[in-house]
C-alpha positions as CSV (number, residue, x, y, z in Angstrom):
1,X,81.0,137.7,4.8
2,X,81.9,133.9,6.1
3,X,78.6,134.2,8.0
4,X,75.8,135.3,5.2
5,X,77.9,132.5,3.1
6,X,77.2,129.9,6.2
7,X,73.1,131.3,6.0
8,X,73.4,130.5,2.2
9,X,74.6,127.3,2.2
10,X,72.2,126.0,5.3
11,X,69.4,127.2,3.1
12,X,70.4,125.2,0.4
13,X,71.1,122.3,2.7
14,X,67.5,122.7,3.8
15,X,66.2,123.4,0.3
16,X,68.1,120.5,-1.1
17,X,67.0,117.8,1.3
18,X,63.6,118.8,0.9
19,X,63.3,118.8,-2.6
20,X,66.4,115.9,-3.4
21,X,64.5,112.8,-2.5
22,X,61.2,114.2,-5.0
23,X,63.8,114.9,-7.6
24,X,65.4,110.9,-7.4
25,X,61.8,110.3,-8.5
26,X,62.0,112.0,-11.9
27,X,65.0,112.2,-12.9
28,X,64.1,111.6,-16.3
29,X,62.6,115.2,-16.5
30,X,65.7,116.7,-15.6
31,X,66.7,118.8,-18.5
32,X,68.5,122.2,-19.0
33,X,65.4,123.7,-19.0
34,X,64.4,122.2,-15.7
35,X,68.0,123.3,-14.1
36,X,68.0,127.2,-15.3
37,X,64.4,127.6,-13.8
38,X,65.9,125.9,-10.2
39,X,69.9,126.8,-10.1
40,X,69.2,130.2,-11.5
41,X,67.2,131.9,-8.3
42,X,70.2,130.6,-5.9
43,X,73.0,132.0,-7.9
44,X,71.0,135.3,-7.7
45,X,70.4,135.2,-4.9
46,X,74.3,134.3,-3.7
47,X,75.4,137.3,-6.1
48,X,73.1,139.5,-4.8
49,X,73.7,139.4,-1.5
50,X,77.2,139.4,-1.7
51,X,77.3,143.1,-3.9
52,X,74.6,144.3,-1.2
53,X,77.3,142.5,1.7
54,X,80.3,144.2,0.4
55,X,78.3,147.9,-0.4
56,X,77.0,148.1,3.0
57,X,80.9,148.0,4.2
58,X,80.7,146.0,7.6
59,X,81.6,149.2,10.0
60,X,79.3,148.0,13.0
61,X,77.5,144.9,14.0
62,X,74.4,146.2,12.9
63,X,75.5,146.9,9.7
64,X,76.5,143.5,9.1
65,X,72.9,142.0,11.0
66,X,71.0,144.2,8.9
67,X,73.0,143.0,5.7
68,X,72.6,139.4,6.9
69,X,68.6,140.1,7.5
70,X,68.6,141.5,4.2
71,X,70.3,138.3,2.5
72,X,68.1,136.0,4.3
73,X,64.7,137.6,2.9
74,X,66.3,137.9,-0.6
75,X,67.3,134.1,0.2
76,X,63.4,133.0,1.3
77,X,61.8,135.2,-1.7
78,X,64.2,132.6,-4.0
79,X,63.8,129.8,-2.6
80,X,59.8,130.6,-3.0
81,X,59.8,131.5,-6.4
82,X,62.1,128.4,-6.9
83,X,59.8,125.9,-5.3
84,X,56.5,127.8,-7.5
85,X,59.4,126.8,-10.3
86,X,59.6,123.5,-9.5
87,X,55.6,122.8,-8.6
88,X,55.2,124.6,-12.5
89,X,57.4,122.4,-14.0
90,X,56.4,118.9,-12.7
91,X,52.8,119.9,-13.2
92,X,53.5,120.5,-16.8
93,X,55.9,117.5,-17.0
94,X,52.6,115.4,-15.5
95,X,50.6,116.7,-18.2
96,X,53.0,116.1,-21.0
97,X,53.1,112.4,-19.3
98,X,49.3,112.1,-19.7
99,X,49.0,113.4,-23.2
100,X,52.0,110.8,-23.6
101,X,49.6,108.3,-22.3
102,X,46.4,109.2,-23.9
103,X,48.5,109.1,-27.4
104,X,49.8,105.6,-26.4
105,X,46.1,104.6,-25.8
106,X,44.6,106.1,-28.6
107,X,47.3,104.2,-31.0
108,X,46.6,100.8,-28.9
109,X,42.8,101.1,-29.3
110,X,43.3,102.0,-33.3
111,X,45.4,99.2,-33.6
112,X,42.8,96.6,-31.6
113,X,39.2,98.5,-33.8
114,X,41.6,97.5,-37.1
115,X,41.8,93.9,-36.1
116,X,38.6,93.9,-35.1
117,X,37.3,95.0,-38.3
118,X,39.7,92.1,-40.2
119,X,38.0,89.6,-37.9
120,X,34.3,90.6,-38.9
121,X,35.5,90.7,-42.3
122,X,37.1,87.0,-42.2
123,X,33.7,85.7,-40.3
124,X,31.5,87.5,-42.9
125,X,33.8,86.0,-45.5
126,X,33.5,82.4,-43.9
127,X,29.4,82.9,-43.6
128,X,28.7,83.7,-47.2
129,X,30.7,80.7,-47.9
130,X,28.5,78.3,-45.4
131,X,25.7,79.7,-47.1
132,X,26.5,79.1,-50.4
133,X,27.8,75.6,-49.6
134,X,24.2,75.2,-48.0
135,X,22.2,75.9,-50.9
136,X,24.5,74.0,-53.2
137,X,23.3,71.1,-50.8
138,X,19.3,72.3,-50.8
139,X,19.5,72.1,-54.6
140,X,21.2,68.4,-54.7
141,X,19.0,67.2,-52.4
142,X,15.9,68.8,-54.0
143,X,17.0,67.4,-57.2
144,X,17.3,63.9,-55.5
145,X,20.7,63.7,-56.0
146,X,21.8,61.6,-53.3
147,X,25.0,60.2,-53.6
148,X,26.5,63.7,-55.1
149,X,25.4,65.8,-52.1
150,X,26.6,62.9,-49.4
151,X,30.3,63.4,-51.5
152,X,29.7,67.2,-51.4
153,X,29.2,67.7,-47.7
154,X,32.2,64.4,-47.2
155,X,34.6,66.9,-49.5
156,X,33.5,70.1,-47.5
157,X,34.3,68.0,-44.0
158,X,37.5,66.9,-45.1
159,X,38.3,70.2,-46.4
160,X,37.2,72.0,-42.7
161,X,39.0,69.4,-41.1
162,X,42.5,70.2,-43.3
163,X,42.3,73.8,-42.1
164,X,41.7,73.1,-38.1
């Protein structure tokens, strides 16, 4: 029994050290979710072989090798369907990040084609303005009306120069 425990655990060691140092990377994304797809297979896997272990009833050493062979297939056939786990989950967790992203960008870009549209209106605002300031002045100085367009375009400077 102590030996198909020491098999276990060196699997796990060698599991764990492979996929420990990728996991330090996202731990954000580690949720209950994320541990019952990758605790779940190894805790199988350690019941498992233990029931098969203790039915088998270690008479002979072959008994016991075959019952340790049998554990470390049932151990490899885990630790591949947790790794396919694992791969499934950060692919979905990347794509959750990207929609994420694409949200994030869409809102950004709303935010900047609103602005936008406020600036065009302000510069559309201030051109009808110029142009009615401009005919204001045609029409004075048509009418020979000197002295009232030179205090027109004076007030309209002062005023321009008030909102800089």
């Amino acid at each position: 029994m102590f030996f198909n425990d020491g098999i276990f655990l060196a699997c796990l060691l060698v599991f764990y050290t492979n996929i420990f140092p990728k996991m330090k990377k996202c731990m954000e994304i580690l949720t209950p979710d994320f541990f019952s797809h990758f605790a779940g297979p190894f805790l199988l896997t350690y019941l498992v072989s233990n029931g098969i272990i203790s039915l088998i009833y270690v008479e002979s050493f072959l008994s016991f090798l075959g019952g340790s062979l049998i554990f470390f297939l049932f151990v490899v056939i885990m630790m591949r369907y947790a790794m396919r786990s694992f791969r499934i989950f950060l692919l979905q967790e990347n794509e959750r990040t990207k929609l994420i992203l694409q949200r994030d960008c869409l809102e950004q870009q709303a935010e900047h084609s609103k602005e936008l549209a406020e600036k065009y209106s302000e510069i559309r605002k201030e051109n009808h303005d110029i142009s009615n300031h401009l005919c204001a002045v045609s029409y004075l100085i048509e009418s020979k009306r000197w002295e009232e367009a030179q205090k027109y375009i004076e007030t309209l400077l002062k005023e321009k120069k008030e909102e800089l």
